[in-house]
N, C-alpha and C positions, 0 to 999 in steps of 0.2 A: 716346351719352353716355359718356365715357369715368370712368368708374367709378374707378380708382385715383387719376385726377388728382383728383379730387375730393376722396376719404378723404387723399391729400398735403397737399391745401390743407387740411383742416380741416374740410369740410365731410361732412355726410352725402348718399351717393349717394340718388339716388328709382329707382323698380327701374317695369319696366312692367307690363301687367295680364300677357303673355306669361311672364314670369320668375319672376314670383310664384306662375301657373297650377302650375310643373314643380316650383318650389319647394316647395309645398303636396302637390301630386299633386291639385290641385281644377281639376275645368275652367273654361276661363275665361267661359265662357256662365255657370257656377257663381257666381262672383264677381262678374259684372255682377248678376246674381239679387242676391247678399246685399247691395252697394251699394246697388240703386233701392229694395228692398224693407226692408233694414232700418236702410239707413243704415252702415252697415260694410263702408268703401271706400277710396279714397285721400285725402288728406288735403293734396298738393301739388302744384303746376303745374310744367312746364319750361319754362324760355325760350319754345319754341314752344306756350306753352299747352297740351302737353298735360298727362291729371292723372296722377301719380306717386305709388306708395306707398311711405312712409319706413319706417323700422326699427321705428316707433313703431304703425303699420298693420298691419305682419305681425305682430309680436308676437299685436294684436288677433287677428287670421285665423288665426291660430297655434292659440289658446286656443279662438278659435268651433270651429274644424275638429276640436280633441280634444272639445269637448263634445257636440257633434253624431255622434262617433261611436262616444260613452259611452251612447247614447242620448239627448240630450235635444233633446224638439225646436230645433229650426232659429232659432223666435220669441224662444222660449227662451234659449237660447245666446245669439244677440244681443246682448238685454236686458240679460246677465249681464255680457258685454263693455263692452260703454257703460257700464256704472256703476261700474265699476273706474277710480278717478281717478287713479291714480299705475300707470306700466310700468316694469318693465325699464331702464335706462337704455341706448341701442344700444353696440356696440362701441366706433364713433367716440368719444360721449361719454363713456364709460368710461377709456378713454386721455387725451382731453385734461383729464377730473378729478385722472386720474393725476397729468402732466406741472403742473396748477397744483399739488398737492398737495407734490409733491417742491421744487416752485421756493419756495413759501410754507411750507414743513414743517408741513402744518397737512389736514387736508379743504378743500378747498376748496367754497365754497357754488355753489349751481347748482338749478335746476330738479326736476334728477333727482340722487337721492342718488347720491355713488359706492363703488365698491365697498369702500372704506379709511372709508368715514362708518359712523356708530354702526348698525348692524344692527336692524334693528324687521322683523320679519314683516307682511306686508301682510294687511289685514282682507278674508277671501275674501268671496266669493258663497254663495250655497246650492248652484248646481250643482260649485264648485269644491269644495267640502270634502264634498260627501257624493260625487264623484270619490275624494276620497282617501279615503273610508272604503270605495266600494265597493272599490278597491285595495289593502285592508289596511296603508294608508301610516300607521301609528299616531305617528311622529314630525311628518310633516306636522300629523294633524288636532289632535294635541296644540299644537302651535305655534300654528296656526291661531284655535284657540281662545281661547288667551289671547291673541293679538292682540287680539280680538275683545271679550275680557271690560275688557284693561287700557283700548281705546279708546270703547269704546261703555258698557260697564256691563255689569251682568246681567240685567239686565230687557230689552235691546234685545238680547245677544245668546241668550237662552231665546227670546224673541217671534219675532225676526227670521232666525236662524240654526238652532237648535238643533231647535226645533219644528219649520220646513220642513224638516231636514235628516232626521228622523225619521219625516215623511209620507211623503218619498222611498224613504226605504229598506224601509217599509212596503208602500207598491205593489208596490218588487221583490219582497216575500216572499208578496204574494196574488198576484201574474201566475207567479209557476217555483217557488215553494214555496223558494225558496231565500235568503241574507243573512242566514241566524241569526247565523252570526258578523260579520257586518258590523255587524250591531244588536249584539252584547255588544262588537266592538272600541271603536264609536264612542260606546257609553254609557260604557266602562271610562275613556275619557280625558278625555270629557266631568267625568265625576265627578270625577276626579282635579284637574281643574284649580277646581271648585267647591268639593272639601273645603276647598284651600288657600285660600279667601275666609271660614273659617267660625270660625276662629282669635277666641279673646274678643280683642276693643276694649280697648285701653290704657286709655282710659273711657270704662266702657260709660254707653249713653245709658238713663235708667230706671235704677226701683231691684232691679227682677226679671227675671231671662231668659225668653225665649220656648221653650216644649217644642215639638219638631215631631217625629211618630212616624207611620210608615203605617199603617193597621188591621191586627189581627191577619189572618196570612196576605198583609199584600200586598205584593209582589214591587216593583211599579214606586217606586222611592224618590228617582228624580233631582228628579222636581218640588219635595221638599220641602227639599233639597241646594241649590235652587236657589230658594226665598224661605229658606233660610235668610243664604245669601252675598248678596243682595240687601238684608237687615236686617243685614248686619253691615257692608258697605260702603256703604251708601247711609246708612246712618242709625244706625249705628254701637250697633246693640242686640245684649246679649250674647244665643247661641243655644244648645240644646242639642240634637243630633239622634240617634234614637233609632235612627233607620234603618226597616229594612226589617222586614215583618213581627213589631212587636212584641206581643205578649202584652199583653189589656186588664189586668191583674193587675198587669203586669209597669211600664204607662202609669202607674196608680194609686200604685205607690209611688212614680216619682219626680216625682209630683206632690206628694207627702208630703216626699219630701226634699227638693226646689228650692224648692217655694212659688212656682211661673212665675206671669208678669202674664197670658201668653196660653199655651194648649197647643192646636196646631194637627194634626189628624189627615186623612190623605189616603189617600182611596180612588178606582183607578181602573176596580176590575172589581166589575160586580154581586154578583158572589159575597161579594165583602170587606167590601161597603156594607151591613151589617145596622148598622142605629142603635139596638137594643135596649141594646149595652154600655156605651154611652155615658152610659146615665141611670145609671149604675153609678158613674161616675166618683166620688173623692171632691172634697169642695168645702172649701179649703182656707182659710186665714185670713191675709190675704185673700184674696178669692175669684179663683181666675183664670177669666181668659173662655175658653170653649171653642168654636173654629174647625172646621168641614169644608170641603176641598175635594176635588175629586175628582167624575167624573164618574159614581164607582160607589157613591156613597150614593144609598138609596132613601127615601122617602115618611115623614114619621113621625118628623121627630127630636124630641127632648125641645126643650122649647119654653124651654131656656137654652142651648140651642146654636145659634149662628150659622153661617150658610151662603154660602162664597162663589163664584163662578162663573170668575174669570178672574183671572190673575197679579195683575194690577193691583189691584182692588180685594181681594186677599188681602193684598196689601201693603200700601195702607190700612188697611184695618180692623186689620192687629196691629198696625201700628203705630202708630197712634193710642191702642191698647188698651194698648200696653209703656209709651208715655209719655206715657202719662195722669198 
């Protein structure tokens, strides 16, 4: 097939499974394996029936073959490929976006954006962005992120993204002892692109804000960073967050000074989860309701605190509780 006549005409060349093998550096017993087995193969026929892979193929093979040898399984990888709905635009298309764009002075519409069309970051995978955090790519996973937050929300991407991306790099730190900083890179950007969701509401919804503080001593604070940008964008309630490690003493006065509808406290380590301080709390007028989440509260709480188990229904219940 001659190749150049093709990309003259306009068309995109199809490459054989041989070109693709030398391209990759995979053998091609390799590539017949992830075709039958997982579905990721060629995608086009030639004249003589046979099948070809386009620009749009390798791309795929491209990205299985770095994940596969970032570690992740094979199935894996796959899986991650195929649900990636938008690639790359190839070269060919890239130039004839060009060529209508300069004839129309304009982008030209098409399939695949082109390179001159408004720029949006595409919404990764799990194995793709916890790639860039093992990499220390802190520009990628920051992008990535808010991709992810402007397209899906915060509650899809905490559930879908955030949390798998943090099992993973968890493994890596019980199997070599090592990714301390991979965990502070990719919590630091993570945060960062949350605080900016947490901004009060032009009008706020309810007449009181939500307090959200971690128990004295505890360190992990992104979960509550992250129902509090969920109540401020989903449902437009003003929030106050206290952070990490605050002081029950320190909870009690700005409960005193806010008057919050709901005051929400998160513990994730046994240590931090003593519920004795809680019955301490002062009870305001009106009264706000008092939320735990976190999997390190223990047995025993005061029987005017409510308890909740999963993002979801945390997000329920204050809210419900702000705009009552």
């Amino acid at each position: 097939m001659d190749e150049q006549r093709q990309v003259a005409a306009g068309e995109e060349p199809g490459y054989g499974i041989g070109a693709v093998a030398r391209r990759l550096g995979v053998p091609a017993p390799t590539l017949r394996t992830w075709n039958l087995r997982y579905g990721v193969g060629p995608s086009r026929r030639s004249p003589g029936g046979h099948r070809r892979y386009d620009a749009r193929d390798l791309w795929r093979l491209e990205e299985m073959n770095r994940l596969i040898r970032s570690g992740v399984p094979a199935s894996d990888a796959a899986r991650e490929v195929l649900r990636i709905e938008t690639v790359p635009p190839s070269p060919v298309e890239q130039e004839q976006d060009r060529g209508r764009e300069r004839q129309a002075g304009r982008p030209a519409p098409g399939r695949f954006p082109s390179l001159a069309a408004e720029r949006r970051p595409e919404v990764p995978t799990v194995a793709m962005l916890a790639r860039a955090a093992m990499t220390l790519d802190s520009g990628a996973v920051h992008d990535w992120i808010d991709a992810a937050l402007a397209r899906h929300g915060v509650r899809w991407t905490w559930e879908h993204l955030a949390v798998p991306v943090f099992e993973t790099i968890c493994r890596r730190q019980s199997e070599s002892g090592a990714s301390i900083e991979v965990e502070h890179l990719f919590s630091d950007r993570l945060l960062a692109s949350l605080i900016g969701l947490t901004e009060r509401p032009a009008r706020p919804a309810g007449a009181r804000p939500v307090l959200l503080a971690c128990a004295e001593n505890e360190l992990h604070s992104l979960p509550i960073y992250a129902l509090a940008a969920a109540l401020t964008t989903d449902h437009h309630v003003e929030t106050r967050v206290l952070g990490a490690r605050t002081p029950y003493p320190a909870l009690a006065d700005a409960m005193r000074r806010l008057g919050p509808s709901v005051v929400f406290v998160w513990s994730q380590l046994s240590e931090t989860g003593d519920p004795a301080p809680l019955a301490s709390l002062p009870t305001p007028r009106p009264p706000s309701l008092v939320v735990v989440g976190g999997v390190g509260w223990r047995d025993n709480l005061p029987a005017s605190v409510s308890r909740v188990t999963s993002f979801q229904e945390a997000l329920t219940r204050v809210t419900a509780a702000a705009l009552a």
